[in-house]
C-alpha positions in Angstrom: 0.0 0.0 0.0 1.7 3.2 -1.2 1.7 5.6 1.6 2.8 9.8 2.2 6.6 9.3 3.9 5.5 12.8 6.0 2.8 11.3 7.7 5.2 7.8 8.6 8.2 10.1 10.2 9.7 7.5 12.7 10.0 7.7 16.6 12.2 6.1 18.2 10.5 3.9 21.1 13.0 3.0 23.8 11.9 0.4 26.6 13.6 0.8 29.6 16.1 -1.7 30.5 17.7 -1.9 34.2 20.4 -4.0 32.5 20.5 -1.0 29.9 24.4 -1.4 28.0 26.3 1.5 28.1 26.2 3.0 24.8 24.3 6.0 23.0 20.5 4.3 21.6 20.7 6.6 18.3 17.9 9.2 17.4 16.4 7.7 14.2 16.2 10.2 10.8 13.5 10.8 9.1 13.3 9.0 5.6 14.6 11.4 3.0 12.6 10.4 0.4 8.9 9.2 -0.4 8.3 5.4 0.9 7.0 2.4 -1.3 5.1 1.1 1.7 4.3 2.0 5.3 6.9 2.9 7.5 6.8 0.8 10.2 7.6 2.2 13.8 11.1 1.8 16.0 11.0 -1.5 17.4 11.9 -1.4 21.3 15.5 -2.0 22.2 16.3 -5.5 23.5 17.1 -5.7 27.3 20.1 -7.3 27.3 22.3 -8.3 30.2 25.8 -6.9 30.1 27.7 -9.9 29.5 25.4 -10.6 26.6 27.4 -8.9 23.0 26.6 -8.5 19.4 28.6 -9.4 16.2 27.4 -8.9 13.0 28.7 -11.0 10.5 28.2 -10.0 6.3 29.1 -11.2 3.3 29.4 -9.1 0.2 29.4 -9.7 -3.5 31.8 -7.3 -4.3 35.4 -7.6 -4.2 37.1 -4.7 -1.7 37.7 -1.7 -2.2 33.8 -1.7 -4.4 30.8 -1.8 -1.8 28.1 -3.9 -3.0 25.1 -5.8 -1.6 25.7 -8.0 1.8 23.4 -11.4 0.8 24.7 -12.6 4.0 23.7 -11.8 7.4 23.8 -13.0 10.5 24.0 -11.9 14.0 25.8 -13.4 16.5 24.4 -13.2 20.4 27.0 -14.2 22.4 26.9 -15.0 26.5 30.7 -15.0 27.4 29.6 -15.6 30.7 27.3 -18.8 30.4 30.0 -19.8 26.9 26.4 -19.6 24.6 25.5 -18.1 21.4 22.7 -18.0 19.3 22.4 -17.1 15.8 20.2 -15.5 13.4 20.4 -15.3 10.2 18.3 -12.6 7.8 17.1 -12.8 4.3 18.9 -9.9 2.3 16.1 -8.6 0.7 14.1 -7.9 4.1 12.5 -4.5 3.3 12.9 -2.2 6.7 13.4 1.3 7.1 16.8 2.6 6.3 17.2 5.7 8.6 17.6 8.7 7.1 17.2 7.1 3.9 13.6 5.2 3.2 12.1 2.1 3.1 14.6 -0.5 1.5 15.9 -4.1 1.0 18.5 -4.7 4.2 21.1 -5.9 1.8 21.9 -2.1 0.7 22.3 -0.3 3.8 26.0 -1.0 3.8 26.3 0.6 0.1 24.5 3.5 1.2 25.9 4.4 4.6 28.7 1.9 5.8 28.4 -0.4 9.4 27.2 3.1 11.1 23.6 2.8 8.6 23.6 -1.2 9.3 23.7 -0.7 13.1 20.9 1.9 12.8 18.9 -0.2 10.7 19.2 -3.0 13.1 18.5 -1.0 15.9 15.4 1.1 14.4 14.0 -2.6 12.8 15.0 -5.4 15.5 15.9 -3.7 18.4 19.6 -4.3 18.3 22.9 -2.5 17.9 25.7 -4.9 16.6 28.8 -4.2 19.4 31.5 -5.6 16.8 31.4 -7.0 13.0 33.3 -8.4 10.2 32.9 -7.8 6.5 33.7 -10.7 4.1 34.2 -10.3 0.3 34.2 -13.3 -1.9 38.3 -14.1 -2.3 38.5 -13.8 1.7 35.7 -16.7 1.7 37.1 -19.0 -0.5 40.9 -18.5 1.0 39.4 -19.4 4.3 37.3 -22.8 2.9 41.0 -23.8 1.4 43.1 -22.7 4.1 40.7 -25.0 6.7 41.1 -28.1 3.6 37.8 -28.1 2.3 34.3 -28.8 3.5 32.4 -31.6 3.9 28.6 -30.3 2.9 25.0 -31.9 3.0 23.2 -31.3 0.4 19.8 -31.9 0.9 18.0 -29.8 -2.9 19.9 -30.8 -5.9 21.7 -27.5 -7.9 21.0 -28.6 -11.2 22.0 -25.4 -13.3 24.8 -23.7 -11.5 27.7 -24.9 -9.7 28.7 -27.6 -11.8 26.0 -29.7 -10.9 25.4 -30.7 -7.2 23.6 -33.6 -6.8 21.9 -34.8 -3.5 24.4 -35.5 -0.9 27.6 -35.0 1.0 30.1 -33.2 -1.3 33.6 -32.2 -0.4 34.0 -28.6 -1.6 36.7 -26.3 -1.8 36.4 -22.7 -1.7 35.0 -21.8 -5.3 32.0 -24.3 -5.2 31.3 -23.7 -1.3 30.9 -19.8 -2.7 28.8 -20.8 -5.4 26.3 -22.9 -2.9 25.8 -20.8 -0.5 25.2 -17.2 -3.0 23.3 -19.6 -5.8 19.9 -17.7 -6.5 17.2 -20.2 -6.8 14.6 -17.6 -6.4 13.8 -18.6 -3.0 16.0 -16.4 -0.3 15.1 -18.4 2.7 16.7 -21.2 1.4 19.9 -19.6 0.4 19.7 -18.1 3.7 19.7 -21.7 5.2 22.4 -22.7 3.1 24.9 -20.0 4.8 24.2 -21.1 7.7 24.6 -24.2 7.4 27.5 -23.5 6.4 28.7 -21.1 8.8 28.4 -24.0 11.4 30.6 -26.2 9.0 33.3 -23.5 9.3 33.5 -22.7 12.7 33.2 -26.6 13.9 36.6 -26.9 11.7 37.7 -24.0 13.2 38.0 -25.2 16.7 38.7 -28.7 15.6 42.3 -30.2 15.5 44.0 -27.2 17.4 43.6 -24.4 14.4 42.8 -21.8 16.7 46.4 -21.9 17.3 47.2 -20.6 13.6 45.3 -17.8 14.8 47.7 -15.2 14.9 49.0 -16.3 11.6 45.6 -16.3 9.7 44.8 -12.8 11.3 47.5 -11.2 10.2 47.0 -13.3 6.4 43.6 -12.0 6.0 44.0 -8.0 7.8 44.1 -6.4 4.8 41.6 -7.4 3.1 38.8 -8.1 5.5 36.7 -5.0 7.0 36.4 -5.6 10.5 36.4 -4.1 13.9 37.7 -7.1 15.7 41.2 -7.1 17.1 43.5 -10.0 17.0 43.5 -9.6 21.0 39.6 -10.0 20.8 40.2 -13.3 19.4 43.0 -14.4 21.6 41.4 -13.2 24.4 38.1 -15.7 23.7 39.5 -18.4 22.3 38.4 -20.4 25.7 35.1 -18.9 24.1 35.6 -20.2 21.2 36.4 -23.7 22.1 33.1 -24.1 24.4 31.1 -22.9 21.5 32.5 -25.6 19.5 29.7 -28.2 21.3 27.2 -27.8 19.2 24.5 -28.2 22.5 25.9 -24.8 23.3 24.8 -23.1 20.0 21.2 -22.0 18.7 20.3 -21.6 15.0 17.2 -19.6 14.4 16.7 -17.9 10.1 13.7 -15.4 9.5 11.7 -17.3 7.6 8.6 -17.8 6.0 6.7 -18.0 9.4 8.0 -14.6 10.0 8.0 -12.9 6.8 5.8 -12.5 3.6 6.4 -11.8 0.0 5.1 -8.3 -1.8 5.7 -6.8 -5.0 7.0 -3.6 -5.0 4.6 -1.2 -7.0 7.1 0.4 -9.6 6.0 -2.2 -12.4 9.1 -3.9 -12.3 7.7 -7.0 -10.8 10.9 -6.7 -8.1 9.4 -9.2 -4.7 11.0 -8.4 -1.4 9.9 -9.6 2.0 8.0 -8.1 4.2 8.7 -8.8 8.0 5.9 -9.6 10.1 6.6 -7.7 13.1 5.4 -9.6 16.2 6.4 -13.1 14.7 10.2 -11.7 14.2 10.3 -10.5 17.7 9.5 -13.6 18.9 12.4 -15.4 17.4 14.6 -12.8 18.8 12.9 -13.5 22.1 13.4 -17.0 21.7 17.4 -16.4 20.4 18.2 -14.2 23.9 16.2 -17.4 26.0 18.6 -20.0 24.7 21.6 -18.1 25.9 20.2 -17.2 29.3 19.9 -20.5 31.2 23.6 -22.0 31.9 24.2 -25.7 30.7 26.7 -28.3 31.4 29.7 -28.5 29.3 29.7 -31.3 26.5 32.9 -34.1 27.1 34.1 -32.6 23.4 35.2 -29.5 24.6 37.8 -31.4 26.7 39.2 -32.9 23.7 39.1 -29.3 21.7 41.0 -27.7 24.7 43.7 -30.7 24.7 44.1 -30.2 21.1 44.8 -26.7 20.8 47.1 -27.0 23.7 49.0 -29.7 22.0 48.9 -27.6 18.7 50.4 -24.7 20.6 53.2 -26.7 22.4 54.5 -28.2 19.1 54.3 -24.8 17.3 56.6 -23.3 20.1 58.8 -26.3 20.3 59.1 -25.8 15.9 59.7 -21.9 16.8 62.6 -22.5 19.0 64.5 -24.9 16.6 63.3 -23.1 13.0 66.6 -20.9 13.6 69.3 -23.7 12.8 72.2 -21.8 11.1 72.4 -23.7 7.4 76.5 -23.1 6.4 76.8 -23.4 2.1 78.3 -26.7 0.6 81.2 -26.2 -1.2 80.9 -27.0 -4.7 83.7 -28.7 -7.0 85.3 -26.4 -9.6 83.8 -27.1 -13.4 80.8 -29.0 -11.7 77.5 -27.8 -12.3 75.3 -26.8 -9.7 72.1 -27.9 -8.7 70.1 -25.0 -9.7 71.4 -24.5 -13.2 69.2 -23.3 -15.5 70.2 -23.2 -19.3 71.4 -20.0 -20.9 68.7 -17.7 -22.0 65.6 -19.7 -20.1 64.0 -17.6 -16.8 64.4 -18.5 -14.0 62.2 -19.9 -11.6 62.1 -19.0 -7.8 59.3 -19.7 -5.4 59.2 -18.6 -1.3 59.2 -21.7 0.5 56.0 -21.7 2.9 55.7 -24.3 6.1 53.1 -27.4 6.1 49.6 -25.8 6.1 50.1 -22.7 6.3 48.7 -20.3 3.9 50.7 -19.3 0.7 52.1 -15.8 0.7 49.6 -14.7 -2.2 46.8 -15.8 -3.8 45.1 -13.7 -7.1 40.9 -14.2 -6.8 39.6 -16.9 -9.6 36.8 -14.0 -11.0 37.7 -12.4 -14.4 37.6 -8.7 -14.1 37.6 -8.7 -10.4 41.6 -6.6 -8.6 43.9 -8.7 -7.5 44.6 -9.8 -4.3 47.6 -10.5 -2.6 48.1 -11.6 1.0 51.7 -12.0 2.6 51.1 -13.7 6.1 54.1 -13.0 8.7 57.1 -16.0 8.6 55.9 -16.2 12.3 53.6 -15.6 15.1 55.9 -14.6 18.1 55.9 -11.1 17.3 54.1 -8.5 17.5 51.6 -10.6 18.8 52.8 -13.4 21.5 49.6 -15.9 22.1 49.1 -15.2 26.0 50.0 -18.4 27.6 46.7 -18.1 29.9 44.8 -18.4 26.7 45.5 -22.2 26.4 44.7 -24.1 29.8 45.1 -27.8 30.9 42.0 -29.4 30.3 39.9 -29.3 33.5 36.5 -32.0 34.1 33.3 -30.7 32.9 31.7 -28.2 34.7 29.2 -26.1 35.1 29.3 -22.1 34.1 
């Protein structure tokens, strides 16, 4: 229903929170131009308890420095006191209120106005202000699939006509077809947004598997420049205890906006464009639900002994390889008149390569898309400096107990 934007100027409701967190709640702007459809009114702000944070996570289309749509969202609700998350993942083409802007699909408020317009359109729409986030553009994805070996994915709807063909099944898929599953456009965006999640769990369970958090400071600085993030490597460090309790999967709620809680409408400029509509009380309600499941502690599951014993291990044998990677090497001495054993022929180029240690990541990579800059990466040679991994990070695995 088209409606005047002057008569739909936002408030912004605030409930009152005794837990309220420290920061500003922003003053919504009025919509700058006329609105397709009604705009709705600020949604109240969450009461969240203070150990109780936000990241956002986003994935882009676009290759950095170019801003384009972010498909991929999902919010992360994180108890670092309990060691409980809960995530939500959202359609891209919700259509909210943009503040300041007007009524438009979620998936364009970073174009238009950077992480400060996203926050604001989370917190006007849903209540909630992201406290950190990460941007990811499509070579950082597919370097981190490969860098982890590949995924192991269910496929439960065939791709017939992208992708190479995926059939029904577990696939293992390195980073190019894991990118082309989960942005595939089959016309149906709740599925797609099912598919990054799923897998977004696939990464992170590989992630705290096998002691690779202890690569962390060597990943970090491999990815820096090309990710857009707020998140410190000391942020990491400093949760990878966190990180490995998240890793039982009891501790971890999945909740997507779907159909239940959204609707389809055409917008009315004859171009037969379909967004989604959010149903207002039916959203909040998973939100509700996604704070619940990280308020009530739980027991911890026997794997997180084994993920702690790993990545204890993993540290100890990257130290003890640190301490005896400086062996001085003294040259061979080489007959008169005998060749050598990196002779080349006269007039041919010569070939040189950086040698790079067992699964690590290469010192550059150039993305697979035509047309798209290149990317390098140079990851430091090692991790002891300028960030030492605190030795109170890794612990000796203690029995299961409760938080």
């Amino acid at each position: 229903m088209l409606s005047p934007w002057a008569s739909a100027t936002p408030t912004a409701t605030v409930k009152p929170s005794a837990t309220a967190t420290p920061d500003v709640w922003p003053t919504f702007a009025p919509p700058s131009s006329p609105a397709a459809t009604a705009i709705p009114p600020a949604a109240p702000r969450l009461e969240l308890d203070e150990d109780v944070k936000i990241w956002l996570l986003l994935g882009t289309e676009a290759e950095k420095p170019f801003s384009g749509r972010t498909d991929a969202i999902h919010l992360l609700l994180i108890n670092e006191r309990l060691s409980k998350a809960s995530v939500i993942s959202i359609p891209g083409s919700l259509f909210v209120y943009l503040p300041g802007h007007t009524m438009q699909r979620l998936n364009t408020a970073f174009a238009l106005g950077g992480m400060e317009l996203v926050r604001d359109t989370l917190a006007y729409n849903f209540g909630i202000r992201p406290d950190k986030f990460v941007l990811v553009h499509p070579t950082e994805f597919k370097w981190l699939v490969d860098d982890l070996g590949s995924l192991d994915v269910s496929v439960l709807f065939p791709i017939r006509d992208a992708c190479g063909g995926v059939p029904a099944g577990t696939h293992r898929m390195n980073g190019d077809k894991v990118y082309c599953y989960v942005s595939y456009d089959d016309g149906d965006e709740v599925n797609r947004t099912r598919r990054q999640q799923q897998v977004l769990q696939l990464l992170f369970t590989k992630l705290v598997q096998n002691g690779r958090l202890a690569r962390l400071p060597v990943l970090y600085a491999s990815y820096q420049d090309h990710l857009e993030t707020d998140i410190s490597l000391v942020d990491l460090l400093l949760r990878v205890p966190l990180a490995l309790r998240l890793g039982d999967p009891d501790r971890v709620s999945y909740f997507v906006l779907g159909w239940e809680q959204l609707r389809q409408w055409e917008l009315p400029d004859n171009t037969q464009t379909v967004v989604l509509l959010p149903r207002e009380e039916e959203v909040a309600e998973v939100f509700d639900q996604a704070l619940t499941a990280i308020s009530e502690p739980s027991p911890l599951g026997e794997i997180v002994l084994t993920y702690e014993a790993q990545v204890t291990i993993a540290v100890a044998l990257t130290q003890t390889s640190q301490a005896t990677a400086y062996v001085p090497v003294w040259p061979t001495s080489t007959l008169i008149g005998q060749p050598t054993a990196s002779a080349t022929q006269p007039g041919q180029p010569t070939a040189t390569r950086t040698p790079t240690r067992p699964g690590q990541p290469t010192a550059t990579r150039t993305p697979t898309q035509p047309g798209q800059p290149t990317a390098t990466r140079a990851p430091t040679a090692t991790y002891s400096e300028p960030y030492p991994i605190p030795t109170a990070v890794f612990y000796t695995p203690t029995p299961p107990a409760y938080p």
